[in-house]
Structures are given as structure tokens and as C-alpha cells.
C-alpha positions in Angstrom: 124.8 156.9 122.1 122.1 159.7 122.3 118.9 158.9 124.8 115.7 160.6 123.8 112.1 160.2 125.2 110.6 158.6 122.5 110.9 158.1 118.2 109.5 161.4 117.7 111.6 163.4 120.0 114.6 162.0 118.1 112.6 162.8 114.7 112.8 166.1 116.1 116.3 166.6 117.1 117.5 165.1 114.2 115.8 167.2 111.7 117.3 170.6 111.7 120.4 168.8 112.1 119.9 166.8 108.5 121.4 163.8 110.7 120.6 160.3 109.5 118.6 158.2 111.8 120.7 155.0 113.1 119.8 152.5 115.0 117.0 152.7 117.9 116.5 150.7 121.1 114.2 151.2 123.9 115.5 150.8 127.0 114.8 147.4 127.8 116.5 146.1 124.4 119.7 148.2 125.7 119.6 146.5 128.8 119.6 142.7 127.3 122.3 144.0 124.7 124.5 144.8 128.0 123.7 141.7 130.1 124.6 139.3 127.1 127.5 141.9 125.9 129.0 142.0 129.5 128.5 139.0 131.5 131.7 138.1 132.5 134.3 141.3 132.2 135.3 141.6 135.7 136.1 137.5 135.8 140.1 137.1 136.0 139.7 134.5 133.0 138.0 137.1 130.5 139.3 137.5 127.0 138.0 139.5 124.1 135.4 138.1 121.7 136.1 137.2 118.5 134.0 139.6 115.7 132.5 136.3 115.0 131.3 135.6 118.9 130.5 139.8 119.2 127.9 138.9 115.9 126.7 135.9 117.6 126.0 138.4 120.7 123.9 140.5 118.7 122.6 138.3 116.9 121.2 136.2 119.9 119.5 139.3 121.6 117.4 140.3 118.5 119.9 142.8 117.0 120.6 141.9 113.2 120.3 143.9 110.4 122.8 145.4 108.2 123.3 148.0 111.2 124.1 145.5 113.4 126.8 143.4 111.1 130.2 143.4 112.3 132.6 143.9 109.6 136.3 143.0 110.4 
């Protein structure tokens, strides 16, 4: 995960690099991802998600796309 001040400063940083743009979130989409993605880690009864539950994650805070699909 690379921060960057805005869309154009990563346009810039990627461009003599010939990187492909990914995904971009501003901060306040990271932060929902992380609340919904991390709710409950530290509880004694936490298990890992199923890929299915970690789509329904992303899928409930806005993030779909074929970026976003999970693929087992």
C-alpha cells in the first residue's frame, strides 16, 4: 500500500515508472475497509473469514469491482 497526496501525485509517480494504476482509496474509504475488516481480531473467539465472508466485507463497504473479487 503506497499513500500519495492526491490522484495526480500518484499519476506522477507512476509514470516514469510505467507502473499500472491499481486500486485507489481516500482515506476515509481505507478507514471503513479496516473497521468492517477488523472488528473483532483481538476477541479470544476470532476465527478467519471464509473468502466468501472477506467478499461480503468488501463488498458491504463499497469495494467491488473485478479489483476487489476474491479468487480462491
Amino acid at each position: 500500500m503506497l499513500f500519495f497526496r492526491s490522484e495526480e501525485h500518484l499519476d506522477r509517480w507512476l509514470a516514469p515508472r510505467g507502473g499500472e494504476r491499481g486500486a485507489v482509496l481516500s482515506l476515509a474509504e481505507a478507514w471503513r475497509l479496516s473497521k468492517a475488516w477488523y472488528p473483532d481480531r483481538r476477541c479470544p473467539e476470532w476465527t478467519p473469514r471464509t473468502i466468501e465472508q472477506s467478499q461480503a466485507v468488501l463488498d458491504s463497504v463499497g469495494l467491488t469491482g473485478d479489483f476487489w473479487l476474491l479468487k480462491p
